[in-house]
Each structure stands twice: as structure tokens, then as C-alpha cells.
C-alpha positions in Angstrom: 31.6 102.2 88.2 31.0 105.7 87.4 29.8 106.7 91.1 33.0 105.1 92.3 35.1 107.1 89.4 33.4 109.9 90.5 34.5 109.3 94.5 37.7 109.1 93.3 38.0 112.0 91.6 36.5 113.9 94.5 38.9 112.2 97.1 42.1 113.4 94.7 41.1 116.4 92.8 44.9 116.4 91.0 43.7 113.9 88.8 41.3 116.7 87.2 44.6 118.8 86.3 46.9 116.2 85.6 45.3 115.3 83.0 45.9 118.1 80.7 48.9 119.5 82.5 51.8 121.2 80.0 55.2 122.4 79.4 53.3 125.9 79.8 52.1 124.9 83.1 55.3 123.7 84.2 57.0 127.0 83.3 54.4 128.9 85.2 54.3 126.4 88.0 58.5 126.1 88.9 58.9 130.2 88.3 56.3 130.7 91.4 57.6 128.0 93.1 60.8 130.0 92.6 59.7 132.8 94.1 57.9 131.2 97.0 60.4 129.2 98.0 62.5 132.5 98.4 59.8 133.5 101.0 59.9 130.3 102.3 63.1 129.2 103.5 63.5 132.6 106.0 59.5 131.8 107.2 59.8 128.5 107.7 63.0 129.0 109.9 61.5 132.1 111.4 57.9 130.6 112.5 59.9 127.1 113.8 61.8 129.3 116.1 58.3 131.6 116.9 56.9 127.8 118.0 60.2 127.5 120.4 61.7 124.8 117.9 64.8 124.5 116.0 64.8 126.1 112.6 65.6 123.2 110.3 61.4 122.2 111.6 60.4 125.2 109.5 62.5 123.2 106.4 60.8 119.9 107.6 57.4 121.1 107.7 57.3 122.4 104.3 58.2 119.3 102.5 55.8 116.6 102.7 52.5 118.9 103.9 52.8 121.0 100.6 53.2 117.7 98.5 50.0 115.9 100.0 47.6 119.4 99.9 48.9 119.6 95.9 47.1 116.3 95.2 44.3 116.1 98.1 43.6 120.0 98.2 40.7 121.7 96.2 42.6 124.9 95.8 45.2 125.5 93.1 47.7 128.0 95.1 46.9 127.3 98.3 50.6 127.3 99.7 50.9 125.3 102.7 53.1 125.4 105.5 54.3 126.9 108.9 52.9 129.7 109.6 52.6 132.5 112.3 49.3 131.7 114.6 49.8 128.6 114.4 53.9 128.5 116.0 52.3 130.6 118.3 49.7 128.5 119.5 52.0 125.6 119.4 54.6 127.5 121.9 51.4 128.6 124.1 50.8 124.9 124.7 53.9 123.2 124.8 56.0 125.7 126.7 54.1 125.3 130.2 54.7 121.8 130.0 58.3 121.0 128.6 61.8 123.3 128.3 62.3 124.8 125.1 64.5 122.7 122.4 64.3 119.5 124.3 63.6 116.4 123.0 60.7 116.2 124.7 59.3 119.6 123.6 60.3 118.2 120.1 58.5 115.0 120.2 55.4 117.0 121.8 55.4 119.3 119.0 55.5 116.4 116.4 53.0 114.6 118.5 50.6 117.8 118.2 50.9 117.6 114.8 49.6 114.4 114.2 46.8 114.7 116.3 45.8 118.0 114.4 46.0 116.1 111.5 43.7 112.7 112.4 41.1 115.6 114.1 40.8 117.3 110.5 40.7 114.2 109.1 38.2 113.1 111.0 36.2 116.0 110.7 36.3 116.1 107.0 35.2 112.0 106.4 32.2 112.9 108.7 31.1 115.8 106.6 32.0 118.2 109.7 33.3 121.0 107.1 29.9 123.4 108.4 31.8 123.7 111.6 33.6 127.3 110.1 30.3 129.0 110.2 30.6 128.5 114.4 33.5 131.2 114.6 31.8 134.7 113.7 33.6 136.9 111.5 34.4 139.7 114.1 35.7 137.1 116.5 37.9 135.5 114.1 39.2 139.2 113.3 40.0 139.4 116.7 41.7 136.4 117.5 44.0 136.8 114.6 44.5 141.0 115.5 45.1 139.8 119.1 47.5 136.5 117.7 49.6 138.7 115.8 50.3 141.3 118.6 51.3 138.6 121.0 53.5 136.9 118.1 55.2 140.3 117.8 55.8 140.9 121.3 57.4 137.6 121.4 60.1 138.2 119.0 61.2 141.5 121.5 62.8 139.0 123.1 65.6 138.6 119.8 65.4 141.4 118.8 66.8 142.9 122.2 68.3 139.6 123.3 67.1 139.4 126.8 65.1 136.5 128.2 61.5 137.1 128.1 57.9 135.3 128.0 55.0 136.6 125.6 52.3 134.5 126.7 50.4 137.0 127.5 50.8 141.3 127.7 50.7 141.0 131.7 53.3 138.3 131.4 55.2 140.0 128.9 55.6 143.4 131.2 56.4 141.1 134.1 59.0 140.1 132.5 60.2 142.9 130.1 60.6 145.6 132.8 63.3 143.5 135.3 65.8 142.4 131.9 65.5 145.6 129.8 68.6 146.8 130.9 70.4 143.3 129.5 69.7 144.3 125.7 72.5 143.9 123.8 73.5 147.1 121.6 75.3 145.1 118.6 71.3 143.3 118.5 69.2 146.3 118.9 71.2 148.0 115.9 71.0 145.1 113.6 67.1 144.4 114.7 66.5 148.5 114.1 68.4 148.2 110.9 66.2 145.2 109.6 63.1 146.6 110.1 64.3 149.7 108.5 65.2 148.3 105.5 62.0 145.7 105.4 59.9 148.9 105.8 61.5 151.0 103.8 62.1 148.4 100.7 58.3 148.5 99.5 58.1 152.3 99.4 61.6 153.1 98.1 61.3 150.5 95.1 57.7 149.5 93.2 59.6 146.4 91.5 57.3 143.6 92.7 60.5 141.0 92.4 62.7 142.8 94.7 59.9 143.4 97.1 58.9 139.6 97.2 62.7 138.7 97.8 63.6 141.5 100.4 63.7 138.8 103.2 65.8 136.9 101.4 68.3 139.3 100.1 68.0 140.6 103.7 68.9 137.0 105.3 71.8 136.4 102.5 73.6 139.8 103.5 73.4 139.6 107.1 75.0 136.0 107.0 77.8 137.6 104.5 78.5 140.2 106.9 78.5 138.0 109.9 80.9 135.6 108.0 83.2 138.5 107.4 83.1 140.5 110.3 82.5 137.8 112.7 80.1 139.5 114.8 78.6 136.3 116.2 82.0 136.9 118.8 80.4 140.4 119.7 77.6 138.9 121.4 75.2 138.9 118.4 73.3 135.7 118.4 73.1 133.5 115.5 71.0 130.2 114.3 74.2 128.2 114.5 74.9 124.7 113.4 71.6 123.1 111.5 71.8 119.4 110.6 71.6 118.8 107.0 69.8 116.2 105.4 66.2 114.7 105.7 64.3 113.9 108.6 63.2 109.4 109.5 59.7 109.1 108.9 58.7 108.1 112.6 55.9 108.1 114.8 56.9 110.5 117.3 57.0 109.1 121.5 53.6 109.2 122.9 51.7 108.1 126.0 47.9 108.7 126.6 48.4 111.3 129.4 50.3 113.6 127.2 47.8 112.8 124.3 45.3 113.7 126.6 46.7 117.1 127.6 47.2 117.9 123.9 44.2 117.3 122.6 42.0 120.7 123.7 44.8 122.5 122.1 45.2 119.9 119.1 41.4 120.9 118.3 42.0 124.8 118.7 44.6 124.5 116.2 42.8 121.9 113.6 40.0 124.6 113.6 41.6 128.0 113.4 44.4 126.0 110.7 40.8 125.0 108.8 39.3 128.3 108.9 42.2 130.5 108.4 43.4 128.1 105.1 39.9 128.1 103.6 39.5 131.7 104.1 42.9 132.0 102.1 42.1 129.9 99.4 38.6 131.4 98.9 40.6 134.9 98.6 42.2 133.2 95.1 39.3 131.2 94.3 36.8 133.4 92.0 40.4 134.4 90.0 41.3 131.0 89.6 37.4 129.2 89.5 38.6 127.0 92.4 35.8 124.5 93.4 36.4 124.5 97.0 35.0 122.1 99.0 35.3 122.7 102.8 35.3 118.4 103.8 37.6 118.0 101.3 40.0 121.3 102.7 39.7 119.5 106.5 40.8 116.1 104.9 43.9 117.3 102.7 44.8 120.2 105.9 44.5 116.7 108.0 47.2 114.6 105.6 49.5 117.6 105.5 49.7 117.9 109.6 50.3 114.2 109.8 52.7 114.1 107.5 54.3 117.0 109.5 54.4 115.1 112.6 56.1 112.2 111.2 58.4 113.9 109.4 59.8 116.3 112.0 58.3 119.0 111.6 55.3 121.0 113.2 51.7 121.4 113.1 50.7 124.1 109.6 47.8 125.7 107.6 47.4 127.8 104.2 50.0 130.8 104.1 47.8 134.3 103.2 51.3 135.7 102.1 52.7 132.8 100.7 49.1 131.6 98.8 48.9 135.5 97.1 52.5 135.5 96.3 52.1 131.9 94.3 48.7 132.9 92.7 50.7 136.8 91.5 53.7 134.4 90.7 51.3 132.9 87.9 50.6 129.4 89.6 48.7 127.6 87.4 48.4 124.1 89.0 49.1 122.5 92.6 52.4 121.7 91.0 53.8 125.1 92.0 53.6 123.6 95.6 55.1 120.4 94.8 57.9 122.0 92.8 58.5 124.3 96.1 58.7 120.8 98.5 61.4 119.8 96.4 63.1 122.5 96.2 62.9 122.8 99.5 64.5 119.5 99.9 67.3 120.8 97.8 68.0 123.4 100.6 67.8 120.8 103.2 70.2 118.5 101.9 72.9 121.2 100.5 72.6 124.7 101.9 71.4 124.0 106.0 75.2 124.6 106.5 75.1 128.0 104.5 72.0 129.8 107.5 74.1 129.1 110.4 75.7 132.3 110.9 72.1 133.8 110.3 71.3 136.8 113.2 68.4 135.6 115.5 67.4 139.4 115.1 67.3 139.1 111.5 64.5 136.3 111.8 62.5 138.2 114.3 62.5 141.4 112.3 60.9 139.5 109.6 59.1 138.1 111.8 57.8 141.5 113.2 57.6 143.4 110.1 55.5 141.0 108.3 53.0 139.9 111.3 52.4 143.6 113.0 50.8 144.4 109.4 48.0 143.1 110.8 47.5 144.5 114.2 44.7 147.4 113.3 42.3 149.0 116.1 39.9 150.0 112.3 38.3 146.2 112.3 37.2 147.0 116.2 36.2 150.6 115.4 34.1 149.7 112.6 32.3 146.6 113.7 31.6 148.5 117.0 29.6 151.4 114.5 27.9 148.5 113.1 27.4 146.6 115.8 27.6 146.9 119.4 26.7 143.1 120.1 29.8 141.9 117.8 31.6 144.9 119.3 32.0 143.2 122.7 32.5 139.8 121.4 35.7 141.1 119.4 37.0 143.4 122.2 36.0 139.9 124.9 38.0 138.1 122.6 40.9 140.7 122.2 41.5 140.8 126.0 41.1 136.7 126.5 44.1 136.2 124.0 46.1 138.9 125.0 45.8 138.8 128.8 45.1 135.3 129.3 46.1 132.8 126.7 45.3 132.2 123.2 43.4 128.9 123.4 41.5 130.5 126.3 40.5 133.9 124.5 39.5 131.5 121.1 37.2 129.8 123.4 35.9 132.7 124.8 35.0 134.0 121.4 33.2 131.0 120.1 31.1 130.9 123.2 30.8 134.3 122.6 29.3 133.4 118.7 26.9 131.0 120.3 25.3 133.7 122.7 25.1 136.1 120.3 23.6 134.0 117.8 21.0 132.5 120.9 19.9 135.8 121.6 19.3 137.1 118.4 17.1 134.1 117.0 15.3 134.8 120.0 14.5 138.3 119.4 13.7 137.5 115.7 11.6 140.7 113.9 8.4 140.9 113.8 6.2 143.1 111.7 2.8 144.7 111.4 2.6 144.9 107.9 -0.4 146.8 105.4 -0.3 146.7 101.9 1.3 149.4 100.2 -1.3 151.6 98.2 -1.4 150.6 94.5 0.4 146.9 94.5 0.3 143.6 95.7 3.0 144.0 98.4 3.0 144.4 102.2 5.4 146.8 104.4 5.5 147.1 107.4 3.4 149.9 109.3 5.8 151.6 111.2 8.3 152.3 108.3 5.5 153.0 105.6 2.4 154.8 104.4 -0.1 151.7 104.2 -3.8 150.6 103.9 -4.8 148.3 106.9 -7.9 147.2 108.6 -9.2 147.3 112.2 -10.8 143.7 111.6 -7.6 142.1 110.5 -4.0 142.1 111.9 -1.3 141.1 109.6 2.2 139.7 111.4 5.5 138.9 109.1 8.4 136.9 111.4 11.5 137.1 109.7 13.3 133.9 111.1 12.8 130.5 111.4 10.2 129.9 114.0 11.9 127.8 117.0 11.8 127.3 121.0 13.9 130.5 121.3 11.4 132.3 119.7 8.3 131.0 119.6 6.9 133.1 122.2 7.9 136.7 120.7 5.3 136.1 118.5 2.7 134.6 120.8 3.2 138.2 122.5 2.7 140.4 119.3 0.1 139.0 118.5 -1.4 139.6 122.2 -0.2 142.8 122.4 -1.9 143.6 119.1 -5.2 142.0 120.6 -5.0 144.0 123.9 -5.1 147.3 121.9 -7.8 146.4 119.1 -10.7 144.5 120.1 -11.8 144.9 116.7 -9.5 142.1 115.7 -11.6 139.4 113.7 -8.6 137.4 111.1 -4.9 137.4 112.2 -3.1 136.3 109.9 1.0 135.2 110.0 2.8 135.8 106.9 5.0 132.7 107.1 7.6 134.4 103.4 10.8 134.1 105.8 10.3 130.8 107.1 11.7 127.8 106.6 11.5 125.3 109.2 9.3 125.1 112.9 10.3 123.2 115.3 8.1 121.0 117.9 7.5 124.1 120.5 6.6 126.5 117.9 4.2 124.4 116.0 2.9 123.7 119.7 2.7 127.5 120.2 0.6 127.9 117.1 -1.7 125.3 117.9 -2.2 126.7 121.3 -2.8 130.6 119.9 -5.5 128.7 117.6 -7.2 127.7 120.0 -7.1 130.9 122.2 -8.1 132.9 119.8 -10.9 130.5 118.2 -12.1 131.1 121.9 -12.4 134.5 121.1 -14.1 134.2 118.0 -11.2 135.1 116.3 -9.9 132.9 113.1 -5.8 132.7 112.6 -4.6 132.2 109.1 -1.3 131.4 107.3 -0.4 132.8 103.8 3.0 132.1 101.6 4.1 128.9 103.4 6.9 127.3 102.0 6.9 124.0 100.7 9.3 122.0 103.3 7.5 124.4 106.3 3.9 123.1 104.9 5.2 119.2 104.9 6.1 119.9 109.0 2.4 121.0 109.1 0.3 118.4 106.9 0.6 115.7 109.5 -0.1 118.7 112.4 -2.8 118.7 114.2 -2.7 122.5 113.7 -3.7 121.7 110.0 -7.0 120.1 111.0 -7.9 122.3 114.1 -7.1 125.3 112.0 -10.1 128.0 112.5 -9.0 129.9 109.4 -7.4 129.2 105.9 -3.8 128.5 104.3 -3.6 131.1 101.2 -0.6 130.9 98.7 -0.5 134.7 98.6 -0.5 137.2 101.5 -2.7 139.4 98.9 -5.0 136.9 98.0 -5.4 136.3 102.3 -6.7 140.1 102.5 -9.0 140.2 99.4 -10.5 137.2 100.5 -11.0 138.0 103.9 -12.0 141.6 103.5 -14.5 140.3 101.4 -15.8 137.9 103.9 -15.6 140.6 106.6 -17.7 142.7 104.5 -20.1 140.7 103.1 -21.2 140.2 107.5 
């Protein structure tokens, strides 16, 4: 009874702070869900129009996926919902394949979202939460950098009000040059004056309150002013009518050819929502002692997206803004985020009717000034100084998603991790090491002042010992031979590994015997305990010319003795 108590709690980690949940908590909880929910309402609309949809889908999709992460999700403020990569990559796959604002680009987008949400789930009730350490921290860097430049060249298009694609930069030129001379003046002064006063906001005032509702004080005047001056007849384009009410909880229309078609991208996004949430939530964690749990993250990420899709809305992931703004807010429980869905539903029943005369160039300014915060050429410049090989991958990755497609430059940056990671397991380091003068410890030669002997030749590999690699060692140890002929003990100091696979244990039953024919004995010291249950059924442990030692110390004195007592 107590294991399946104990599944239970795992499966719904709310029932851990429900149980001593307050009046306290509940103050804490509905003021941040206050002040999210004022970030909220302009985002949601914002990023639903970013993904090519109507805006009431930004209101949809922040109901029921923020209710099911409070009571399936490890962390505490995690705040789920739409957010910018994520419209983005749901426009770059939907808009070659239906008209924007159909119901068929609608039903598609709904559709996306559920099959986000069974791939997470899936993922997470198979254990698959390892699958973040596959992206590399430089490409993931990248993507985003890359993501957020495309997302803001995509709102040009509002905030000059002339039609224009932003798949891509080439694209985006292609089609920027032949319109530019359709901008509309009325919308290039309100878009200027709304990122001037969204810029200028943070520096002119260090009130943290008035900062955090900018964008909505922001949205609230420009619809007063549009009310009273009834510039929407000038040419100045506004959200217009937006049904109230709640959305039918429905399966949205679906064949297996367009389920098909979705489902490369429908992975794309479960993975980057996955990784970009937990990375969010483990930003809060430490503060808050989160336990996350990376299976249980892809489960609760994969409830949320299906309750998205069948809920009208659209395919979502942790919110970095929104997630530090609820933890500064005071969260103290999951409950700010259930508070925030129903407020939410508050809007959508009473005040839909209140954002219609909202500027289009209003939303994109938000849009822009928020998401450009994060296009930086310092991440490329400084991983390049550190590393050239992760260098490339971010700058491969860069151009994929900027001058190809997003989906296309993400894969190019995971295959990316994989060669990178390939080649550098198989150039693992290898070390002559002496013992330093004075202790028990070995360096290696080349970076200090040690004591060695011409009879014995001491290696350290610092990596597992596998196929890839197997045979960098081999050649040390050959090269070593080829220019002492003193050479009578080699010995491999085995500290830094953990496993051997089949082809390296082969490899260091076939150097035994190579050497034994030269009269030369190989040795192993400090073998670790799961590495030395690989060998015990070996036959390397019974052919072995030389000894086992527990100490790389203990390997010399013994052998020096030896080799001096002949």
C-alpha cells in the first residue's frame, strides 16, 4: 500500500502542498496571479497572433494547460502558457500548408497541440526525460538567439502594416523590399511610439509594479484612445470583434495524412517546449527547493498541450518571463497558476469585447520589445573563445534557422551535438603520467616536474573506454613502445573509467597478448568496481601477464621493486 501511496504522490505532486496549504498562501498565491495575469492577457493575444491564429487562442491556451501543470507539475511557479518560440514554430509549420485564420489552419493548430502533448506524454511514462542532455547548451543558445530574431522580424509586418513572410531572413528581404513603400504612417507612429515607451518605461521608473504592468497600461490606453479618436477609420489596424465566452471541449478534425505531416514538427516542438520549461523552472528551483523531476515535467508539459488542443487553443511551454515574474510576485504554491486560469476565464467571459479596438501595432511592439532582449552576438563570441568546435555548431545552427527554417536549423544543431560529442569520445586524453616528487600522486609528464622510469610506462585515459576510442590508446601505448625499448611493465591507470564496452575489452586483450610477446607485462591499477565486474568474467582477467593493484602507487612500488630486485 505504501509503494502505491508513494506512485501516487509522485504522479500528482499537489497533494504534497495541499496538504498544508493557508490563508497565507492564498494571499501570496492570488496577488502573483494578479500580476501575471496582467502579463498574460496582452501575451497570450500577442503570441496567438505570432502563431497566425486569432487572439482569443492566446485566452484559450492559458486556461486549462496552467490548471493541469499546477497539480501534475514538479515546479511551484512554473507559469505555463503560449509563448514566443513556440507560435513561431507553430506558424513555420502550418502556414505552408493551410491560409492563415482558416478553419483549417485552426483545426491544424489544435490538432498539433494534441499530438505535442500524447509525444511528451509518452516520453515521460517511458522514462525518456534524459533526452534534454541530446541538445548542447551552445546549440540550444542558438536556436533560441536565432528563434527570437525571426519572431521579431515577423512582427515588421504590423508594425508597418504591409504584407510580409518571416520564415526565413532571405524570405523576409524578398518580400520586405517590393511592399515597403505600402507602410502605413498612422502604424509606423504608433508602433515607434510603443516601443518608445516599453523601452523607456524600465529606465525612466525603478517601481518594479509599474514596470511589470507597462504592457498592460500600454494595451488599456491605446484601446481608449482608439475608442475616442477612432483611428481604426484612418487605416490603423485593430484586433477587432473576439468572441466571448469559453471554448467546447472537442477533439479537433483529423485524418492520418495530416497527422502524418505534423508529426516531425509535433516532436520539434514537444522537445524544445520540454527543454526550454525545465530550464525555466530549474532557474526558480534552488530559491524555492523545487524537486524537479524531468519524466514527471514531459508528463504534466504533455497534459497541458492536450488540454490545449481540445480546448481551442494552441500548442505551450513554461514562460521565462512569466515563471520569474510569479516566483518575484511571491508565489508560494502551484495555486498562483490555477488562480491565473481562472482569472483568465473571467476575461474570457466578460472583457473579450473590451480588446477589440486593440492596435495590431500595439501587440507586435510588445511582441518586439520583449523578444529582441534576447537576440545577443556575446553567447556566439564567447563560446567561439572557449570553443571553436561548439563555435561552429552555434553559428551552423544560427544560419539553419534563420535562412532555412526553424525545424530544419534545430535538426541541424542536434545532429550537430551528436558529431561533436562522436568525435570527442573518440579523441579521449591520454596521459604519460610520473609521480610527483614527495606524494602519492601522479601528473602527467608533459605539464609537470615528475620521477619516472625507463622500465615502466604509465598511461591515464580520461573517458570511458569504447569502440570510438579504443584504439587511441592502443596507439599511445605503441608510440610509447617505438621510442623506449626499455619498456618492461605498462601499466593503464583505469581512475576515470567507468564502463568498457565489447571492442575495448577486445582491444586490451589483444595489447596483452602483443606485448606478453614482447616480454612485456601490462597491468591495471584503480579499477572501479562496476568496470572490474565487466572484467571478472573476461578472459583478459585470466590471460592477464601482469597484476590488478588498487592504487596506482602501490603498482609502481611494487613493480620497481621487482624490476630491481632482476
Amino acid at each position: 500500500m505504501n509503494s502505491i501511496n508513494q506512485k501516487i504522490l509522485n504522479l500528482f505532486p499537489s497533494s504534497k502542498w495541499l496538504q498544508n496549504y493557508s490563508s497565507a498562501n492564498f494571499k501570496s498565491d492570488f496577488f502573483a496571479a494578479c500580476i501575471v495575469l496582467t502579463m498574460l492577457v496582452p501575451q497570450g493575444m500577442a503570441y496567438a497572433m505570432l502563431a497566425g491564429l486569432p487572439p482569443i487562442m492566446g485566452i484559450y491556451a492559458s486556461i486549462l494547460p496552467m490548471i493541469i501543470y499546477a497539480f501534475i507539475g514538479s515546479s511551484t511557479t512554473l507559469s505555463v502558457g503560449p509563448v514566443a518560440i513556440i507560435s513561431m514554430m507553430i506558424f513555420a509549420t502550418l502556414n505552408p500548408l493551410f491560409p492563415i485564420g482558416t478553419v483549417a489552419y485552426i483545426e491544424a493548430a489544435c490538432l498539433l497541440s494534441i499530438l505535442v502533448g500524447f509525444i511528451s506524454l509518452l516520453l515521460g511514462f517511458f522514462r525518456f526525460g534524459f533526452l534534454i542532455q541530446l541538445i548542447s547548451h551552445p546549440v540550444i543558445k542558438s536556436f533560441v538567439i536565432a528563434s527570437a530574431l525571426l519572431i521579431a522580424l515577423g512582427q515588421v509586418k504590423f508594425l508597418l502594416d504591409i504584407p510580409l513572410k518571416a520564415n526565413n531572413i532571405p524570405e523576409f528581404i524578398s518580400t520586405l523590399i517590393p511592399n515597403i513603400h505600402l507602410s502605413n504612417l498612422l502604424t509606423i507612429s504608433t508602433s515607434l511610439a510603443a516601443i518608445m515607451i516599453l523601452v523607456c518605461i524600465p529606465k525612466l521608473f525603478k517601481n518594479d509594479v509599474i514596470i511589470k504592468l507597462s504592457p498592460l497600461l500600454l494595451v488599456v490606453c491605446s484601446i481608449g484612445i482608439v475608442f475616442l479618436l477612432n483611428l481604426d477609420q484612418y487605416g490603423l489596424k485593430t484586433v477587432g470583434m473576439i468572441p466571448s465566452g469559453l471554448p467546447d471541449l472537442k477533439f479537433p478534425t483529423w485524418n492520418i495524412e495530416l497527422v502524418e505531416t505534423l508529426l516531425p514538427s509535433a516532436f520539434m516542438i514537444a522537445m524544445i517546449s520540454f527543454v526550454e520549461s525545465l530550464a525555466i523552472a530549474q532557474a526558480t528551483a534552488i530559491k524555492k527547493r523545487d524537486d524537479l523531476n524531468s519524466n514527471q515535467e514531459l508528463i504534466a508539459l504533455g497534459l497541458a498541450n492536450i488540454s490545449a488542443g481540445i480546448s481551442s487553443g494552441f500548442a505551450v511551454s513554461g514562460s521565462l518571463s512569466r515563471t520569474v515574474v510569479n516566483a518575484d510576485a511571491g508565489a508560494q504554491t502551484p495555486m498562483s497558476g490555477v488562480l491565473s486560469s481562472l482569472l483568465m476565464i473571467f476575461v474570457g467571459l466578460y472583457f473579450t469585447g473590451f480588446f477589440q479596438n486593440l492596435p495590431l501595432a500595439i501587440l507586435a511592439a510588445t511582441i518586439l520589445v520583449s523578444i529582441w532582449k534576447l537576440v545577443s552576438l556575446v553567447p556566439f563570441i564567447e563560446t567561439w573563445k572557449y570553443s571553436k568546435a561548439d563555435g561552429l555548431a552555434m553559428l551552423a545552427t544560427f544560419i539553419g534557422v534563420t535562412c532555412i527554417d526553424i525545424s530544419t536549423g534545430l535538426v541541424i544543431g542536434i545532429i550537430l551535438t551528436f558529431i561533436l560529442l562522436l568525435w570527442r569520445i573518440s579523441r579521449p586524453h591520454i596521459a604519460q603520467i610520473g609521480l610527483v616528487e614527495g606524494t602519492q600522486h601522479f601528473r602527467n609528464v608533459s605539464r609537470y616536474n615528475v620521477i619516472t622510469m625507463s622500465t615502466i610506462s604509465s598511461f591515464r585515459v580520461d573517458e570511458n573506454l569504447n569502440f570510438l576510442n579504443a584504439h587511441v590508446l592502443k596507439g599511445s601505448v605503441i608510440t610509447e613502445l617505438s621510442k623506449n625499448n626499455q619498456i618492461q611493465h605498462v601499466i593503464i591507470n583505469c581512475s576515470s573509467i567507468s564502463n568498457i564496452d565489447l571492442s575495448a575489452l577486445e582491444m586490451l586483450e589483444e595489447l596483452n597478448l602483443e606485448l606478453s610477446i614482447l616480454a612485456i607485462q601490462l597491468h591495471l591499477s584503480e579499477v572501479k568496481s562496476p568496470v572490474m565486474d565487466r572484467l571478472l568474467d573476461s578472459r583478459l582477467i585470466k590471460e592477464l601477464t601482469g597484476h590488478i593493484f588498487l592504487t596506482h602507487y602501490q603498482a609502481i612500488q611494487e613493480i620497481s621493486v621487482k624490476t630491481s630486485d632482476n
